[in-house]
Short mmCIF file of the C-alpha atoms (twelve columns), coordinates in Angstrom:
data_MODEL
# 
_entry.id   MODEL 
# 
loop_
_atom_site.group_PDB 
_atom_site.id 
_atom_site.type_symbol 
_atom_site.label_atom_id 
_atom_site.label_alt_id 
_atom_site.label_comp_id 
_atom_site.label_asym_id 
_atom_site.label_seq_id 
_atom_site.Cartn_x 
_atom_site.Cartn_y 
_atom_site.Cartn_z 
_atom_site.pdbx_PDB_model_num 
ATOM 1   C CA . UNK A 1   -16.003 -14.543 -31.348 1 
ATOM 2   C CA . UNK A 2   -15.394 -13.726 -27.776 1 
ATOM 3   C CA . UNK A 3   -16.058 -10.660 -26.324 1 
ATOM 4   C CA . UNK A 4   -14.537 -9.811  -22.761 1 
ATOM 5   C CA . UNK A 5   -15.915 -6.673  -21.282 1 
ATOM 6   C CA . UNK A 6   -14.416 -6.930  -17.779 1 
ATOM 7   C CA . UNK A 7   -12.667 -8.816  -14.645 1 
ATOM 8   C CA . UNK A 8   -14.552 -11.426 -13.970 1 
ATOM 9   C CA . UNK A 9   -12.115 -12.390 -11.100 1 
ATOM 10  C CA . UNK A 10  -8.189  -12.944 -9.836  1 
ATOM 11  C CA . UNK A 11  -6.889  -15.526 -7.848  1 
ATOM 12  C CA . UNK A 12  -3.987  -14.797 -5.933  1 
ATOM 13  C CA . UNK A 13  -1.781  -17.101 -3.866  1 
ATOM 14  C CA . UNK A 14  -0.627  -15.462 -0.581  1 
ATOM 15  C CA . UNK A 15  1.396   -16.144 1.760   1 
ATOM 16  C CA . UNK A 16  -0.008  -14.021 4.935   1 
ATOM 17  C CA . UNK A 17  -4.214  -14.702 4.226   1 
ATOM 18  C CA . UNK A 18  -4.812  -11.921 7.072   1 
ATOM 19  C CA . UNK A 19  -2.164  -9.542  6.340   1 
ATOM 20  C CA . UNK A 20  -3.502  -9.697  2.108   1 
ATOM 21  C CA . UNK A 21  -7.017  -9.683  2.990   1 
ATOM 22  C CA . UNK A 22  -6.249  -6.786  5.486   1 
ATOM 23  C CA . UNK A 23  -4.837  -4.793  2.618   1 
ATOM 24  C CA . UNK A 24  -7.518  -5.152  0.005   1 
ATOM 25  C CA . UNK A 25  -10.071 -4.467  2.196   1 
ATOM 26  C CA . UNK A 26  -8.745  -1.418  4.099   1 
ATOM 27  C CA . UNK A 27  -7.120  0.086   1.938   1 
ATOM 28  C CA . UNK A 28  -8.903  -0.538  -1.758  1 
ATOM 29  C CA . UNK A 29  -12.300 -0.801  -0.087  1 
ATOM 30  C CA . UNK A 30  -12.858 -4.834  -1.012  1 
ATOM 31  C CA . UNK A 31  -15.434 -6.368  0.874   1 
ATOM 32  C CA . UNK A 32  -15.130 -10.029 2.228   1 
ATOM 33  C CA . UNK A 33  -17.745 -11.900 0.257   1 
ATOM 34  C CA . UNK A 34  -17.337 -15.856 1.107   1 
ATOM 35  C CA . UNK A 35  -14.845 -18.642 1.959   1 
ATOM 36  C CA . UNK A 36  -15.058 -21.757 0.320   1 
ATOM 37  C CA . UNK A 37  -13.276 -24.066 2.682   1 
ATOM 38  C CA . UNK A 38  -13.279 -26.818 1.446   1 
ATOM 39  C CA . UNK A 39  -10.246 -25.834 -1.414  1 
ATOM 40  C CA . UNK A 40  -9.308  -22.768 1.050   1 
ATOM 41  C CA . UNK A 41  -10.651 -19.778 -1.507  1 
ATOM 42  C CA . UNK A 42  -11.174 -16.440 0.409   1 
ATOM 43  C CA . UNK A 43  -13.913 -14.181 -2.247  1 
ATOM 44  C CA . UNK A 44  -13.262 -10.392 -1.909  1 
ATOM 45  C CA . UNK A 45  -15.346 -8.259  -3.716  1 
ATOM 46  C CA . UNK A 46  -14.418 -5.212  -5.570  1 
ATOM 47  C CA . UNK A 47  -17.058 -3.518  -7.595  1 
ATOM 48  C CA . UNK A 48  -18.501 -6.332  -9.875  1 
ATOM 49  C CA . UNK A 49  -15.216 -8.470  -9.824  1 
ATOM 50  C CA . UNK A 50  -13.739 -10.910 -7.446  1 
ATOM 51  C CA . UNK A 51  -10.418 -10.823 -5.905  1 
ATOM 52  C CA . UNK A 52  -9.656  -15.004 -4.776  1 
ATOM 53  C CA . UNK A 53  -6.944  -14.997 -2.240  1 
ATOM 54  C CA . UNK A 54  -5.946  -18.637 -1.866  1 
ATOM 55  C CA . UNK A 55  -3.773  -19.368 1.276   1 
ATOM 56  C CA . UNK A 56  -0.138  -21.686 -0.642  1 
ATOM 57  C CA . UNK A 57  -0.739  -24.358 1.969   1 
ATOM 58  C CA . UNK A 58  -4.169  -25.444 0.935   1 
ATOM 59  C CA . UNK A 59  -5.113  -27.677 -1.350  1 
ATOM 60  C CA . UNK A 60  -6.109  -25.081 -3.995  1 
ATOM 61  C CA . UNK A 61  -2.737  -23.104 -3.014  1 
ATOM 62  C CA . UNK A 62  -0.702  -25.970 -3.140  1 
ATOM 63  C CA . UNK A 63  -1.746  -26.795 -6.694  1 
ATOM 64  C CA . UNK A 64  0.288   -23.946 -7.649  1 
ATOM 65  C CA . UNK A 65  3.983   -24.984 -6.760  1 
ATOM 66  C CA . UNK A 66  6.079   -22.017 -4.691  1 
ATOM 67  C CA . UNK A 67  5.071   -19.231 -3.074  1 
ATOM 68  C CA . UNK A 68  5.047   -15.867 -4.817  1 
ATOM 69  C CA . UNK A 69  8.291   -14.007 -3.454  1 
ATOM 70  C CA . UNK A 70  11.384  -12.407 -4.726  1 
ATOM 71  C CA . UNK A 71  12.442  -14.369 -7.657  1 
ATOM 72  C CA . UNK A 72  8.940   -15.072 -8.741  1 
ATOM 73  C CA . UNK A 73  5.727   -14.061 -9.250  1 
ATOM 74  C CA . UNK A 74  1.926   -14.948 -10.202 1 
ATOM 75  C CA . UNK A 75  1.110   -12.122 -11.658 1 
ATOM 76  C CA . UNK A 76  2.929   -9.434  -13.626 1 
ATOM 77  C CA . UNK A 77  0.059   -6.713  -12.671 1 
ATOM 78  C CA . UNK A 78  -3.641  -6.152  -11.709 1 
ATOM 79  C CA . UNK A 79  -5.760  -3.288  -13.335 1 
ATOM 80  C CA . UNK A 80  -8.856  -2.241  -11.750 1 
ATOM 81  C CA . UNK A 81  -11.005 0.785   -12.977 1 
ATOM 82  C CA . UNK A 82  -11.598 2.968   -10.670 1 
ATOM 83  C CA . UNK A 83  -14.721 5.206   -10.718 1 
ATOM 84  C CA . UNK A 84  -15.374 8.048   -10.224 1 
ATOM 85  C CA . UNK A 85  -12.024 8.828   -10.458 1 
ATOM 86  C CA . UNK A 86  -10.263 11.599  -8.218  1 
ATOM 87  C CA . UNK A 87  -6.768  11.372  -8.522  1 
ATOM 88  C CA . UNK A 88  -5.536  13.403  -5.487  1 
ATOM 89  C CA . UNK A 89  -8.382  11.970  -2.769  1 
ATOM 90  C CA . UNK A 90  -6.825  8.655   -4.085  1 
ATOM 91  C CA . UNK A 91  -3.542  9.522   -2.907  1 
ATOM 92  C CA . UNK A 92  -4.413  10.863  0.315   1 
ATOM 93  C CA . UNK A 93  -6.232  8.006   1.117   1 
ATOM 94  C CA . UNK A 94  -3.174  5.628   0.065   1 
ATOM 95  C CA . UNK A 95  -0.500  8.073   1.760   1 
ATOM 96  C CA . UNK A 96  -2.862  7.255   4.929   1 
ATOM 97  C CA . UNK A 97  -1.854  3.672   4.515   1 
ATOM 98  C CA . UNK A 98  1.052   4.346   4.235   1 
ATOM 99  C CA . UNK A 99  1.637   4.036   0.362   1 
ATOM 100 C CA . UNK A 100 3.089   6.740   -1.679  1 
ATOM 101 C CA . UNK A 101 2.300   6.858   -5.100  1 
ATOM 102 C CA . UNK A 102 2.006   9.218   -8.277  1 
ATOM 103 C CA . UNK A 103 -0.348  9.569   -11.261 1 
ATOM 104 C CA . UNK A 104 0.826   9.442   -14.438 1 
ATOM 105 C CA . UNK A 105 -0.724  8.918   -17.982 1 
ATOM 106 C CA . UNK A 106 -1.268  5.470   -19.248 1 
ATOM 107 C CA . UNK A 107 -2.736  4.205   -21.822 1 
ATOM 108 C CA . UNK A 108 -5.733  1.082   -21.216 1 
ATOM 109 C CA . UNK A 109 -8.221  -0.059  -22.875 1 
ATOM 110 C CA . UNK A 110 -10.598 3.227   -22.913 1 
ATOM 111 C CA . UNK A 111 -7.315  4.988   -24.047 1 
ATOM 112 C CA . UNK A 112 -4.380  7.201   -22.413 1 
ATOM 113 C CA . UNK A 113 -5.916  8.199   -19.092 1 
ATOM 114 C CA . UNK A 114 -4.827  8.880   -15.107 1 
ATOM 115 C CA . UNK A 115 -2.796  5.757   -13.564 1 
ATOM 116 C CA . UNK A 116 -1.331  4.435   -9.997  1 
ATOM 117 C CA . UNK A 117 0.779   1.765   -9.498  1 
ATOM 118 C CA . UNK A 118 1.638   0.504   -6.003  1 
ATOM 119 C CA . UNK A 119 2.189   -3.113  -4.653  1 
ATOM 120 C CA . UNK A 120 0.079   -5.031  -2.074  1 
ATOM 121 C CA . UNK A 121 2.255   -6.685  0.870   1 
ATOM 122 C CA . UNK A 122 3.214   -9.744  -0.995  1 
ATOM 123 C CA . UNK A 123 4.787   -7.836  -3.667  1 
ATOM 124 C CA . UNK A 124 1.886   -8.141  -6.612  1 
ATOM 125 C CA . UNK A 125 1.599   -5.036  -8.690  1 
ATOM 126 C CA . UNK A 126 -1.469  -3.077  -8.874  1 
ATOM 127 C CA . UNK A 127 -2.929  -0.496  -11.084 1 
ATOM 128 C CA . UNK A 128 -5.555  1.983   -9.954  1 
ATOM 129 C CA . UNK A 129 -6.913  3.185   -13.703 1 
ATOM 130 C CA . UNK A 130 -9.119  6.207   -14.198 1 
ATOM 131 C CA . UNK A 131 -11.430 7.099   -17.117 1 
ATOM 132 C CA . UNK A 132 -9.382  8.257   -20.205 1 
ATOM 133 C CA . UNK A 133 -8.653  12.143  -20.459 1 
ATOM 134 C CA . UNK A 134 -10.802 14.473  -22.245 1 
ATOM 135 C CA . UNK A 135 -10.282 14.967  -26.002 1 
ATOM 136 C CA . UNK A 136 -8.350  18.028  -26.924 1 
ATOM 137 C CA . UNK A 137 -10.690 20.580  -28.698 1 
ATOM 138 C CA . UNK A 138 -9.748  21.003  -32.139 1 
ATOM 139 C CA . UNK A 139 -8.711  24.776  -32.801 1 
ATOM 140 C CA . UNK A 140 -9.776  26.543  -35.964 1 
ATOM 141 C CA . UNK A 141 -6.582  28.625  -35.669 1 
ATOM 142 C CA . UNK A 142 -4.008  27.302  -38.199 1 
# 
């Protein structure tokens, strides 16, 4: 049996390298980690997981065929927990970016819980997840 208990990592092929790496740094709080130049992987990391940004014209991006863009995409979207979770600091800090965004109920793998989508500038959907609500009490009133 295999048992996954997190990201590991994502690879992404971009476009704009600067302009992607911009985003998840200042505005999800990534951290540049390494660059392996010699198949043109950028490493951001995020908590215990890596974000890969690989550039479509090098030869680990070209591997890959077309560029994400309008009629296509690599991924459908990206999840990443997000802990300690405070829902309306979260959107203050993405409405200073620039991003405007709402929380709604979702359910992920620790069940229904708090959830932001937005998209990073090359159009690849992200989720911002929070823990899962707290139970409803049980009443004893019938």
């Amino acid at each position: 049996m295999i048992t996954i208990r997190a990201i590991d990592h994502v690879v992404l092929r971009v476009v704009d390298l600067d302009r992607m790496a911009r985003f998840y740094i200042d505005v999800l709080g990534a951290r540049f980690e390494r660059h392996q130049e010699q198949i043109g992987l950028y490493q951001l990391r995020v908590g215990e997981a890596l974000i890969d940004l690989v550039p479509v014209d090098s030869k680990a991006g070209r591997v890959g065929g077309a560029a994400p863009g309008q009629e296509g995409r690599n991924v459908d979207h990206i999840c990443f927990r997000v802990l300690p979770w405070d829902g309306p600091a979260i959107l203050k800090e993405l409405k200073g970016h620039g991003i405007t965004a709402e929380i709604l109920s979702r359910y992920g793998s620790d069940g229904e819980g708090p959830s932001i989508y937005l998209d990073d500038p090359e159009g690849n959907t992200l989720e911002l997840k929070g823990p899962p609500w707290a139970p409803v009490p049980k009443s004893d009133w019938k």
